[in-house]
Backbone as XML, in Angstrom:
<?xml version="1.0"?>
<chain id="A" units="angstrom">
  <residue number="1" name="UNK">
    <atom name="N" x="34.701" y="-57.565" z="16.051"/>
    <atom name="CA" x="36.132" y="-57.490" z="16.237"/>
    <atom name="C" x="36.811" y="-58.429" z="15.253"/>
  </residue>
  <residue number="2" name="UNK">
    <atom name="N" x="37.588" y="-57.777" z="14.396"/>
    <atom name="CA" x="38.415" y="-58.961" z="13.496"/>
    <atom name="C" x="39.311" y="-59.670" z="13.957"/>
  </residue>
  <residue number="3" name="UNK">
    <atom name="N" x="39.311" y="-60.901" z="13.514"/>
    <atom name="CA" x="40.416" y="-61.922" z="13.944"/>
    <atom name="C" x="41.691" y="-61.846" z="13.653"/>
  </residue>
  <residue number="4" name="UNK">
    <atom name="N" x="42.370" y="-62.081" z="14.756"/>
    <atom name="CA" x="44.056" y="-61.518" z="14.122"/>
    <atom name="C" x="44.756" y="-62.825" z="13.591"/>
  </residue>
  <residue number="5" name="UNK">
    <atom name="N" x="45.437" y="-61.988" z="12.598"/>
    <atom name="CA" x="46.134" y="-63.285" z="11.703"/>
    <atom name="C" x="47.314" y="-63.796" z="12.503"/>
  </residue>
  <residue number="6" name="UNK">
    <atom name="N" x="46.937" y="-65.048" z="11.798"/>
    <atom name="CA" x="47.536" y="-66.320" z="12.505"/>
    <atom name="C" x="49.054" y="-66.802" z="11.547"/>
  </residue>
  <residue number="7" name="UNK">
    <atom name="N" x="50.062" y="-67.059" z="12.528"/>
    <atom name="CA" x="51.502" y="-66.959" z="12.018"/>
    <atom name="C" x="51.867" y="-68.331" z="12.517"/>
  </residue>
  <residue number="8" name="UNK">
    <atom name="N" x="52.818" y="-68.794" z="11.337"/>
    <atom name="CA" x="53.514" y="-70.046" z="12.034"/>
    <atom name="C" x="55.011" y="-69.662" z="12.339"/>
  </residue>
  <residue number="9" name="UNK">
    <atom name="N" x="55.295" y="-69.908" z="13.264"/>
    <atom name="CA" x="57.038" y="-69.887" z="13.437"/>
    <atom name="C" x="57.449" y="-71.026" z="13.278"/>
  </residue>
  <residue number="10" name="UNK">
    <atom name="N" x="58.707" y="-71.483" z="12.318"/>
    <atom name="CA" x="58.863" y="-73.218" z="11.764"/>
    <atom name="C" x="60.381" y="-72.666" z="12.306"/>
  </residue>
  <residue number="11" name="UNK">
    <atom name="N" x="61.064" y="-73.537" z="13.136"/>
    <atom name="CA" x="62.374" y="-73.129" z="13.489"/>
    <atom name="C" x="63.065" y="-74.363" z="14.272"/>
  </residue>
  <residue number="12" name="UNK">
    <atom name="N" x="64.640" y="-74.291" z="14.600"/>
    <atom name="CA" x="65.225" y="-75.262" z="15.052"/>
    <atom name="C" x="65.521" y="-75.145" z="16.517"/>
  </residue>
  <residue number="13" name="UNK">
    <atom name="N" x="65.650" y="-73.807" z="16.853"/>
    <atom name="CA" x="66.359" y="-73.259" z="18.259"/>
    <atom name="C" x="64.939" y="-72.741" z="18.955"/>
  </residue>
  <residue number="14" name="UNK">
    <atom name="N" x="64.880" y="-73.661" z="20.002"/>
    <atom name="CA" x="63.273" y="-73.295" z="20.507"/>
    <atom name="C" x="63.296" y="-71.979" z="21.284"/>
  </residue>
  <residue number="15" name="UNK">
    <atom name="N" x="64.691" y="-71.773" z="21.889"/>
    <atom name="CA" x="64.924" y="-70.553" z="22.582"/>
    <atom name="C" x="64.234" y="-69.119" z="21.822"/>
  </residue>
  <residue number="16" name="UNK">
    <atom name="N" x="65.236" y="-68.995" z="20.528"/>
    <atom name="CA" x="64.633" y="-68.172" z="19.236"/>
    <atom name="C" x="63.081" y="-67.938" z="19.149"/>
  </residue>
  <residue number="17" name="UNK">
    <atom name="N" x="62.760" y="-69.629" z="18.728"/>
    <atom name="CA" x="60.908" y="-69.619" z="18.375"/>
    <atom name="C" x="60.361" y="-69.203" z="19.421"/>
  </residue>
  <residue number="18" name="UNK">
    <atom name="N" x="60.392" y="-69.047" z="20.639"/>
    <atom name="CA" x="60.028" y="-68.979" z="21.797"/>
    <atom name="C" x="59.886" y="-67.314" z="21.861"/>
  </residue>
  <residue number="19" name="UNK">
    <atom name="N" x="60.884" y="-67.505" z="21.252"/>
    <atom name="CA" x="60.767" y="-65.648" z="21.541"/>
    <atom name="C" x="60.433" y="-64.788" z="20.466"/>
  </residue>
  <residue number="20" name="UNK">
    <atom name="N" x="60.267" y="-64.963" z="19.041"/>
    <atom name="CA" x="59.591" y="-64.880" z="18.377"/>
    <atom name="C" x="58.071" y="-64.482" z="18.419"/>
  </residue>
  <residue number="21" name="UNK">
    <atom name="N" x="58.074" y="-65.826" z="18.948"/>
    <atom name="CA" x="56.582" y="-65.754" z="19.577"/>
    <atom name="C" x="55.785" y="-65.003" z="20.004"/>
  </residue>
  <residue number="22" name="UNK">
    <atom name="N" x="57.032" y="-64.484" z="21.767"/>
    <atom name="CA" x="56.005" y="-63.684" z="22.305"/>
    <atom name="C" x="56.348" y="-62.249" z="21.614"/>
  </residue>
  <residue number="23" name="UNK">
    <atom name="N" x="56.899" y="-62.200" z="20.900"/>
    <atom name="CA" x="56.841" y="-60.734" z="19.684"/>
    <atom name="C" x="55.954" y="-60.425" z="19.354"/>
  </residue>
  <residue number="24" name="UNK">
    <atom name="N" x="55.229" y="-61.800" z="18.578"/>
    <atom name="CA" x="54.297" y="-62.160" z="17.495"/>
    <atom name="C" x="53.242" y="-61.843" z="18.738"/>
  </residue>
  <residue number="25" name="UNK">
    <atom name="N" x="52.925" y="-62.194" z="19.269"/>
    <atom name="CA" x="51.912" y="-62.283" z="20.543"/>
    <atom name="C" x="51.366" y="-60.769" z="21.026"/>
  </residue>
  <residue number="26" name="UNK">
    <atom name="N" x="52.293" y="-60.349" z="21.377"/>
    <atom name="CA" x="52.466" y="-59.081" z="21.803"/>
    <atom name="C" x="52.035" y="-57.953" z="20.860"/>
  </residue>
  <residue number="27" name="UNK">
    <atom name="N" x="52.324" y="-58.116" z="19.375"/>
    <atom name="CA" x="51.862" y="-57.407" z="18.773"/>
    <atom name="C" x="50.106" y="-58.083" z="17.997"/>
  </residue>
  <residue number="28" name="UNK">
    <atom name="N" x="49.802" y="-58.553" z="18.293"/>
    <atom name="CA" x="48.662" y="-59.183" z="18.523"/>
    <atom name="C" x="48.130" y="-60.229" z="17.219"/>
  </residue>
  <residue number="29" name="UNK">
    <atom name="N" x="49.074" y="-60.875" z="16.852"/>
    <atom name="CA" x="49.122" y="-62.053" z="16.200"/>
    <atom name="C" x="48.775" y="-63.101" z="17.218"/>
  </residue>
  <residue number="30" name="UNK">
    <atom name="N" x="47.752" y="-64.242" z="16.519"/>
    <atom name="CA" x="48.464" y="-65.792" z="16.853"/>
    <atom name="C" x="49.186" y="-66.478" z="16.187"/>
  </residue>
  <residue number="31" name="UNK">
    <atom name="N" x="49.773" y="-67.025" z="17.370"/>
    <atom name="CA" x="51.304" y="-67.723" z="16.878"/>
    <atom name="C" x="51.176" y="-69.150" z="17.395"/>
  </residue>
  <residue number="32" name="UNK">
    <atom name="N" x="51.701" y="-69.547" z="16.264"/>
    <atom name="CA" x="51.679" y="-71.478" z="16.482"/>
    <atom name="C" x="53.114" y="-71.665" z="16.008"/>
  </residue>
  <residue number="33" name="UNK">
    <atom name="N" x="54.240" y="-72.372" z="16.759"/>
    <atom name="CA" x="55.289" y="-72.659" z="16.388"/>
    <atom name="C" x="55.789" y="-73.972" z="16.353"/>
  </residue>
  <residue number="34" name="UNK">
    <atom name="N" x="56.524" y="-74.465" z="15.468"/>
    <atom name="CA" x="56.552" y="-75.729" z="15.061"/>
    <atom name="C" x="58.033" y="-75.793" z="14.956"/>
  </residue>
  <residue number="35" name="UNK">
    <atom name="N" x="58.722" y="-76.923" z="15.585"/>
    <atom name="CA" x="60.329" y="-77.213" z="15.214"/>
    <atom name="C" x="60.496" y="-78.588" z="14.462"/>
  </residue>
  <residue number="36" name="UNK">
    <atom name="N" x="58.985" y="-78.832" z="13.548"/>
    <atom name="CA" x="59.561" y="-80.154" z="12.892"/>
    <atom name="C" x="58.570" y="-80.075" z="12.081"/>
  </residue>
  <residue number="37" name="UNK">
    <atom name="N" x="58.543" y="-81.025" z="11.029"/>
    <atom name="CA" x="58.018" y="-81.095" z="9.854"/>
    <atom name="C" x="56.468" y="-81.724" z="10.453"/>
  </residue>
  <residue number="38" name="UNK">
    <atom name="N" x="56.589" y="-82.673" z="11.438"/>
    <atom name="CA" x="55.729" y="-83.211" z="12.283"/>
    <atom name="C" x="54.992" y="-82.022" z="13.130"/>
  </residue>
  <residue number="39" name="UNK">
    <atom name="N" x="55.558" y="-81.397" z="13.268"/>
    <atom name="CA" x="55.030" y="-80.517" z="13.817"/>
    <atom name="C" x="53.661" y="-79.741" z="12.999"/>
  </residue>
  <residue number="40" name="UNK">
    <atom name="N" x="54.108" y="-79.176" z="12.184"/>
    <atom name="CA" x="53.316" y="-78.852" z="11.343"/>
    <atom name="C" x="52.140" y="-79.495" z="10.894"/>
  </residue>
  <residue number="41" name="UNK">
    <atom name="N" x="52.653" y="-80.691" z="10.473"/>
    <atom name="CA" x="51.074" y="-81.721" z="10.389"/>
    <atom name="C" x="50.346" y="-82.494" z="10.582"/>
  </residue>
  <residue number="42" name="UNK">
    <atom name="N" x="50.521" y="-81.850" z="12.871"/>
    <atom name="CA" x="49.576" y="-81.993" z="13.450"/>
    <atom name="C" x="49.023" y="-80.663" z="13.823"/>
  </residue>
  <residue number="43" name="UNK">
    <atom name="N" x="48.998" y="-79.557" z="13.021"/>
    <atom name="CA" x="48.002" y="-78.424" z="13.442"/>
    <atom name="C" x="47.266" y="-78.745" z="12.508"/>
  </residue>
  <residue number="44" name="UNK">
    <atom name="N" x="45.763" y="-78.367" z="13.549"/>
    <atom name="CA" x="44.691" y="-78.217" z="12.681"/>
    <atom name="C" x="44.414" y="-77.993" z="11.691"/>
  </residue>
  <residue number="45" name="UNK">
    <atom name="N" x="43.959" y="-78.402" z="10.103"/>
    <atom name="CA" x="43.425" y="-78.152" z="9.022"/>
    <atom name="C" x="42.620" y="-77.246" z="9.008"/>
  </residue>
  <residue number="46" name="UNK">
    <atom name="N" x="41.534" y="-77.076" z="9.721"/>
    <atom name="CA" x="40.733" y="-76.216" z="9.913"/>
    <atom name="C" x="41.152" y="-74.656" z="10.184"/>
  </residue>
  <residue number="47" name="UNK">
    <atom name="N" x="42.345" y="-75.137" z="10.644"/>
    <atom name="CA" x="42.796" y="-73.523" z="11.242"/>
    <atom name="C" x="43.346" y="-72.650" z="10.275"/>
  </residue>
  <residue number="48" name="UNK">
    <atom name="N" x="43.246" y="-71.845" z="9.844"/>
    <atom name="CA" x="44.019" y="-71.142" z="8.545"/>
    <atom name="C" x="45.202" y="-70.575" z="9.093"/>
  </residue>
  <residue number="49" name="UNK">
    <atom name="N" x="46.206" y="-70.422" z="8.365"/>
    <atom name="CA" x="47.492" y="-69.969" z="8.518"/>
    <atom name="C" x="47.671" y="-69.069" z="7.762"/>
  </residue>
  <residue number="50" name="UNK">
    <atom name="N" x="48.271" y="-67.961" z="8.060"/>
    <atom name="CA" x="48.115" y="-66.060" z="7.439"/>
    <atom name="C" x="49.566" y="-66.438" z="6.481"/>
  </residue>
  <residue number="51" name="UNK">
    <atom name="N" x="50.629" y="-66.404" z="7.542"/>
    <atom name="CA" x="51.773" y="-66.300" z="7.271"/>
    <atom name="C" x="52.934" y="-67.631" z="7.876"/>
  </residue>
  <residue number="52" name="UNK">
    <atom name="N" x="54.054" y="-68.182" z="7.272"/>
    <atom name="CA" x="54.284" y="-68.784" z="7.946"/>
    <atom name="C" x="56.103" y="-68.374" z="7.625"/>
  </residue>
  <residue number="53" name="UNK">
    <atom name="N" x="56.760" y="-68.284" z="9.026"/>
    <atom name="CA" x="58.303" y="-67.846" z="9.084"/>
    <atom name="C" x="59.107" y="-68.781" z="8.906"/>
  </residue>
  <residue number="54" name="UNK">
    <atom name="N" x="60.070" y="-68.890" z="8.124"/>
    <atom name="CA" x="60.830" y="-70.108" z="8.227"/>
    <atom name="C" x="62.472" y="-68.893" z="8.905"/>
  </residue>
  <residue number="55" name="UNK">
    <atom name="N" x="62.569" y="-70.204" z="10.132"/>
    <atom name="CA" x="64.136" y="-69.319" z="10.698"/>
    <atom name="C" x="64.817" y="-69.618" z="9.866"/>
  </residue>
  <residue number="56" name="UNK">
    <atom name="N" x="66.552" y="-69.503" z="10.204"/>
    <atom name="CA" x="67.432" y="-69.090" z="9.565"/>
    <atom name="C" x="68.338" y="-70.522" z="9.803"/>
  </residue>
  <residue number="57" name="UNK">
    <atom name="N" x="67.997" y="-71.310" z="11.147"/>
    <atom name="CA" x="68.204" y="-72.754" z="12.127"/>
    <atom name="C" x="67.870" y="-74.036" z="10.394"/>
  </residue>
  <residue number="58" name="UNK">
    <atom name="N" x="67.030" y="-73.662" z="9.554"/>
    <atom name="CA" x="65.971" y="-75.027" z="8.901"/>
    <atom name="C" x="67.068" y="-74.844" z="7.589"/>
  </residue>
  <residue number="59" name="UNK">
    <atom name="N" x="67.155" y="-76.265" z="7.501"/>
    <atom name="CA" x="68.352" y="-76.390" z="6.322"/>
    <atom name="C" x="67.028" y="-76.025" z="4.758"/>
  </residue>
  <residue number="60" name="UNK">
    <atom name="N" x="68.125" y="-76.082" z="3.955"/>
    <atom name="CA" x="66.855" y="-75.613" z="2.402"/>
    <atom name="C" x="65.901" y="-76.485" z="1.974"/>
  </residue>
  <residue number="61" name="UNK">
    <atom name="N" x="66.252" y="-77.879" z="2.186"/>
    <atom name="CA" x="65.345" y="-79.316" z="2.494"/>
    <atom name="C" x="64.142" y="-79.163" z="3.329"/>
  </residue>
  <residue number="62" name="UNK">
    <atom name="N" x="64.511" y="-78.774" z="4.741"/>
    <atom name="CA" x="63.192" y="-78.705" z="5.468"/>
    <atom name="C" x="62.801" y="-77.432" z="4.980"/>
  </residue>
  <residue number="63" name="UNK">
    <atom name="N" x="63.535" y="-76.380" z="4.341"/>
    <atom name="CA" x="62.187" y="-74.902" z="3.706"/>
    <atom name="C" x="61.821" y="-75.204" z="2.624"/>
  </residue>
  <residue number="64" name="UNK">
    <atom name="N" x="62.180" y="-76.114" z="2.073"/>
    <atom name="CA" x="61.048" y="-76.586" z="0.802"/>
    <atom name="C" x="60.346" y="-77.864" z="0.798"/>
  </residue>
  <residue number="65" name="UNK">
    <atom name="N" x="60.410" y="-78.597" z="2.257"/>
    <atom name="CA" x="59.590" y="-79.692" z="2.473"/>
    <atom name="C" x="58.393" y="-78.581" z="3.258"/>
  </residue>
  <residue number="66" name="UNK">
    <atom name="N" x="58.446" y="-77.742" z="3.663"/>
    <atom name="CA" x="57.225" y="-77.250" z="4.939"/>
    <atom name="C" x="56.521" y="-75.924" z="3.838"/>
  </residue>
  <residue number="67" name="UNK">
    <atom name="N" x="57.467" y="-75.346" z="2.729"/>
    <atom name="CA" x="56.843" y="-74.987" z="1.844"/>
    <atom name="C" x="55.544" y="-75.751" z="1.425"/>
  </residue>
  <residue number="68" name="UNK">
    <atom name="N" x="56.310" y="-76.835" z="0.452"/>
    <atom name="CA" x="55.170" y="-77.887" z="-0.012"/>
    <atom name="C" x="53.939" y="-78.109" z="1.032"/>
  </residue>
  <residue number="69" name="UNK">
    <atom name="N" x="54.301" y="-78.581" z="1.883"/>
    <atom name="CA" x="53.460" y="-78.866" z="3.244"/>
    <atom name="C" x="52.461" y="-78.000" z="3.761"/>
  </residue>
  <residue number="70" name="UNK">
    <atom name="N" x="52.917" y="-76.370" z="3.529"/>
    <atom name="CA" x="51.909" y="-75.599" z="4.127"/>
    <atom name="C" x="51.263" y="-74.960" z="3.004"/>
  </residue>
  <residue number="71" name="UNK">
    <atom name="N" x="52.178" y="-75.001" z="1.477"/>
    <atom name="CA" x="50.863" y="-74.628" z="0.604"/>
    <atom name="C" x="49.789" y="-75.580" z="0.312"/>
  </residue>
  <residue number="72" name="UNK">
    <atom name="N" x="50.164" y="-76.715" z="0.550"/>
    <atom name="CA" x="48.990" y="-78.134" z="0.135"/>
    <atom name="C" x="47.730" y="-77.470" z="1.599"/>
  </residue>
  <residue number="73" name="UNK">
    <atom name="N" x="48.489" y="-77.663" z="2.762"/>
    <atom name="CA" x="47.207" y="-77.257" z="3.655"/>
    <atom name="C" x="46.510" y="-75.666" z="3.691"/>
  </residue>
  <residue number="74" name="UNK">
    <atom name="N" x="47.358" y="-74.943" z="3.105"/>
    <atom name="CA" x="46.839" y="-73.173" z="3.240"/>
    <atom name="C" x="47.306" y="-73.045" z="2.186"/>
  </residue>
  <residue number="75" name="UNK">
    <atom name="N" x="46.836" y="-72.905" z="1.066"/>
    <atom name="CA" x="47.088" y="-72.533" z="-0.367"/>
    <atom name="C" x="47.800" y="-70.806" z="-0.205"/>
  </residue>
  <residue number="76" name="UNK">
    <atom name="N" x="46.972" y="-70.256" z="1.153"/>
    <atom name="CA" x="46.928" y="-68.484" z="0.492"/>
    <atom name="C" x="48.077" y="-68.051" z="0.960"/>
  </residue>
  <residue number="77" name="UNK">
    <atom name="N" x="48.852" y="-69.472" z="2.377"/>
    <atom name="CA" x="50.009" y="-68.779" z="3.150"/>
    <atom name="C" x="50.854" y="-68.365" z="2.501"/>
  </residue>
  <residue number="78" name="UNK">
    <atom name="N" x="51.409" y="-67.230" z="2.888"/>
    <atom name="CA" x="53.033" y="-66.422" z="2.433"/>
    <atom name="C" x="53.998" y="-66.566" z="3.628"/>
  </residue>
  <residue number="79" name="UNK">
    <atom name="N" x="54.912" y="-66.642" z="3.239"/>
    <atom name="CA" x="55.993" y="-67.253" z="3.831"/>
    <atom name="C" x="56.844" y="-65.999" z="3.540"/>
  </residue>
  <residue number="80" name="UNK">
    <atom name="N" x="57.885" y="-65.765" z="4.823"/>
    <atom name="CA" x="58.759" y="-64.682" z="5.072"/>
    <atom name="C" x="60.085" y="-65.711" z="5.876"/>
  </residue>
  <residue number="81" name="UNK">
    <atom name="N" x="61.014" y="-65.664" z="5.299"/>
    <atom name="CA" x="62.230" y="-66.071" z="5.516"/>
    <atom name="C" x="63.289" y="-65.740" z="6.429"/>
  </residue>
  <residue number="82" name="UNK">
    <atom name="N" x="64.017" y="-65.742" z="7.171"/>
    <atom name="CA" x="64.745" y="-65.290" z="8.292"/>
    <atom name="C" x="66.297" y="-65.801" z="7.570"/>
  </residue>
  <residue number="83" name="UNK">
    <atom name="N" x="67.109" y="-64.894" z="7.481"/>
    <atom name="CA" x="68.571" y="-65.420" z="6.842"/>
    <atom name="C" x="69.534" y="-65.010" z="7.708"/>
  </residue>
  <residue number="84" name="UNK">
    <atom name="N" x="70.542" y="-65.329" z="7.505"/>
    <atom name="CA" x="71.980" y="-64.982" z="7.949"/>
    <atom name="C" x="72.845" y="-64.798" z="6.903"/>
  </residue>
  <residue number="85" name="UNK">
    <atom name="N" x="73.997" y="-64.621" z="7.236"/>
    <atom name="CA" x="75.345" y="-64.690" z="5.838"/>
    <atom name="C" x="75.540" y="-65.960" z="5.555"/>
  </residue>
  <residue number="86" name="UNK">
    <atom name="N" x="75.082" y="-66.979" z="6.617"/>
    <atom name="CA" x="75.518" y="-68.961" z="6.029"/>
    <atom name="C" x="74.344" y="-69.471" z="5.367"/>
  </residue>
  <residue number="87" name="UNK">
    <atom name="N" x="73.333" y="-68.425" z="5.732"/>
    <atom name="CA" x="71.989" y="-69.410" z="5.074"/>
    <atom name="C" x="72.173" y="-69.400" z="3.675"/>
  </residue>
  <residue number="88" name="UNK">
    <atom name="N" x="71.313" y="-70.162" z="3.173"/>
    <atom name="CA" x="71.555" y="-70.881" z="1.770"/>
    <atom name="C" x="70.240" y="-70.579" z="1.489"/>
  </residue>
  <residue number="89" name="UNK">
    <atom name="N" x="69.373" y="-70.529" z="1.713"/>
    <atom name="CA" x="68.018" y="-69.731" z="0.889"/>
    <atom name="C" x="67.984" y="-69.071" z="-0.092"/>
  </residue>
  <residue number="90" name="UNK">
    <atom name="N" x="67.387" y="-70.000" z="-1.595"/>
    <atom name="CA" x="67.293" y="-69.130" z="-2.530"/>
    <atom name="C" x="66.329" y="-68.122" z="-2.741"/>
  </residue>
  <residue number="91" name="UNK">
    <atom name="N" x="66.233" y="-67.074" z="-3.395"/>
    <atom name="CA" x="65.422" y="-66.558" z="-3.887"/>
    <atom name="C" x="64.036" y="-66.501" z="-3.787"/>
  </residue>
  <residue number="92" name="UNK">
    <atom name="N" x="63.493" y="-67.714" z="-4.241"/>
    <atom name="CA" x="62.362" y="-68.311" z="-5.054"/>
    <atom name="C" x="61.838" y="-69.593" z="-3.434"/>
  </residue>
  <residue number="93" name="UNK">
    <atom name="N" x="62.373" y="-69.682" z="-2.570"/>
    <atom name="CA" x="61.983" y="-70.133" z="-1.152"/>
    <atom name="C" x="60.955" y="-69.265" z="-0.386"/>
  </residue>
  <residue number="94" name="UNK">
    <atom name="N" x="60.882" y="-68.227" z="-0.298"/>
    <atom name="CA" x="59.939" y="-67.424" z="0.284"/>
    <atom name="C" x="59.778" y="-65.987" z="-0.266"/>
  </residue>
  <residue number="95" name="UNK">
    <atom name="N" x="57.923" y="-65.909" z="-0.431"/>
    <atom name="CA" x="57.802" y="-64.730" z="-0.793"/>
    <atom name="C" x="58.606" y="-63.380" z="-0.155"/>
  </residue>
  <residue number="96" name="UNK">
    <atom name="N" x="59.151" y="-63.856" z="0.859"/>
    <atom name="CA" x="60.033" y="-62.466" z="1.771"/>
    <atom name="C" x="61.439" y="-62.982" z="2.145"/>
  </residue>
  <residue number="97" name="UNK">
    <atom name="N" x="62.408" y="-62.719" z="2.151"/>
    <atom name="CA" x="63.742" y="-62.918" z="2.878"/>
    <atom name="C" x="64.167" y="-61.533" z="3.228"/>
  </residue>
  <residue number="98" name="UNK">
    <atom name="N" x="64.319" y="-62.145" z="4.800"/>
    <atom name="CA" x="64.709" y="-60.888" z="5.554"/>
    <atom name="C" x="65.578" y="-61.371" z="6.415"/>
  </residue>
  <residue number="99" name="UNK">
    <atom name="N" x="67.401" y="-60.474" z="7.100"/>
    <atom name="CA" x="68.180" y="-60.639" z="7.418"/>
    <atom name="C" x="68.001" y="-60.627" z="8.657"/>
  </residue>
  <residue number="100" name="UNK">
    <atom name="N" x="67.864" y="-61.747" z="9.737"/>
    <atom name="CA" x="67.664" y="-62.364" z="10.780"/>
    <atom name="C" x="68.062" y="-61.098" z="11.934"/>
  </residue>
  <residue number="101" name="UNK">
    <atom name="N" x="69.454" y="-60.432" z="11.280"/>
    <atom name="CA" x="69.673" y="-59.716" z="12.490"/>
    <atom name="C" x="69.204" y="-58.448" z="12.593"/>
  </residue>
  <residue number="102" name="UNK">
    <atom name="N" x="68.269" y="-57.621" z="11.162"/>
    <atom name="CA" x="67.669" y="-56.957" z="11.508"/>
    <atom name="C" x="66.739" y="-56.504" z="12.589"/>
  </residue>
  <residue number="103" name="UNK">
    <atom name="N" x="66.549" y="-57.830" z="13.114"/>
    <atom name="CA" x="65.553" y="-57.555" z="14.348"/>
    <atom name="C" x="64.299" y="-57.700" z="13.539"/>
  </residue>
  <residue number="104" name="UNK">
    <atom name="N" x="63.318" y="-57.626" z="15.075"/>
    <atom name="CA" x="61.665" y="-57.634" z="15.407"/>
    <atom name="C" x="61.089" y="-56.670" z="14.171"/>
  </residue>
  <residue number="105" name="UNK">
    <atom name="N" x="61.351" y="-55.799" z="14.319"/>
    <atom name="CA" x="60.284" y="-54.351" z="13.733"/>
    <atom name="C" x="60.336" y="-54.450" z="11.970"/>
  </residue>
  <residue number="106" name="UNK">
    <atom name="N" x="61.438" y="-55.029" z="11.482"/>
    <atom name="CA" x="61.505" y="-55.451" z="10.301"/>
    <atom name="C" x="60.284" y="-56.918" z="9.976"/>
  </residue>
  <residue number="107" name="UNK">
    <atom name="N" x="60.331" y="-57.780" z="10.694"/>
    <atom name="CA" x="59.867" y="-58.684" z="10.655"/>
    <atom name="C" x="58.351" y="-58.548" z="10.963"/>
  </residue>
  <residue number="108" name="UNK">
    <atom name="N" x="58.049" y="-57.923" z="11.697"/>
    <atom name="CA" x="56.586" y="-57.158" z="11.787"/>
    <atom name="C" x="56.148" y="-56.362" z="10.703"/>
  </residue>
  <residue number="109" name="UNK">
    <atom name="N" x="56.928" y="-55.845" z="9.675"/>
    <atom name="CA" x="56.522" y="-55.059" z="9.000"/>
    <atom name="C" x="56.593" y="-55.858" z="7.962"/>
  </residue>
  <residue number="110" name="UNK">
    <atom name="N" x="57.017" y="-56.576" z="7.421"/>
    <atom name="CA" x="57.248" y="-57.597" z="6.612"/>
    <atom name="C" x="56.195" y="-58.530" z="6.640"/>
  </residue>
  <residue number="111" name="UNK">
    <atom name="N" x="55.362" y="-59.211" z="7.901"/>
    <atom name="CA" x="53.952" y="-60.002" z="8.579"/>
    <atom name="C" x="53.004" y="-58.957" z="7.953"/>
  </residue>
  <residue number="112" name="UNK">
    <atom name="N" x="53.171" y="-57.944" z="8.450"/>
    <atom name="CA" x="51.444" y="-57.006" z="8.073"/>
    <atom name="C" x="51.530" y="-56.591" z="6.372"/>
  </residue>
  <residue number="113" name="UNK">
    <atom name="N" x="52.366" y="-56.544" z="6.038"/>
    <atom name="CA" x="52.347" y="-56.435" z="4.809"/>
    <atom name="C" x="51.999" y="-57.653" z="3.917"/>
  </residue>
  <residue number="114" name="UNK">
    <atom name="N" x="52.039" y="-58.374" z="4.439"/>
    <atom name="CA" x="50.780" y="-59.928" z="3.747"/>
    <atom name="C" x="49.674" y="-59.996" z="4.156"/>
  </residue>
  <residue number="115" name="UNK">
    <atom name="N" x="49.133" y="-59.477" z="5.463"/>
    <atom name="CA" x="48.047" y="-59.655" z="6.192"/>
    <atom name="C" x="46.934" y="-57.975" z="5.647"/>
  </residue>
  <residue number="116" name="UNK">
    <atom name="N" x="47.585" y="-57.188" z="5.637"/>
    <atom name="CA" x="46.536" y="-55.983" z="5.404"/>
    <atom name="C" x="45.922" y="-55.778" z="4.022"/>
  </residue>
</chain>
């Protein structure tokens, strides 16, 4: 049985990450979610990370401090972006930017398309 890839949710509004989650869950990802930079680096080294989400909540500072942070520990992670009309996310921040209010099914399709 193959192992299902493993997702980080990096976010400010735990309500959101929370629910994210059980998205991510449900469609049969593991999900590790983190609302701080600290957060992040106390997960396991050992553990590989597939993909990692940055919400739409993390100013451009913390998406290019947890960038740095999660390519030093998971070189292979790809990162998919969550925006709004205020976010400030450039370009060149995540291999994916996708508009927050699209919803779930975008964002799933956007995850397996790094993972398959």
């Amino acid at each position: 049985m193959p192992v299902p890839a493993s997702v980080l949710v990096f976010g400010r509004d735990s309500q959101l990450v929370s629910t994210r989650r059980l998205i991510l869950e449900k469609e049969g990802f593991q999900v590790c979610i983190a609302s701080s930079l600290e957060d992040i680096q106390k997960l396991p080294t050992e553990r590989t990370m597939d993909v990692m989400i940055l919400c739409h909540t993390l100013s451009t500072e913390e998406c290019n401090e947890a960038l740095l942070l999660t390519h030093n520990r998971w070189p292979q992670i790809q990162t998919v972006a969550l925006v709004t009309g205020s976010s400030s996310f450039g370009p060149n921040t995540a291999d994916d930017i996708i508009e927050a209010s699209e919803g779930p099914a975008k964002l799933i399709k956007a995850i397996r398309k790094y993972i398959n």
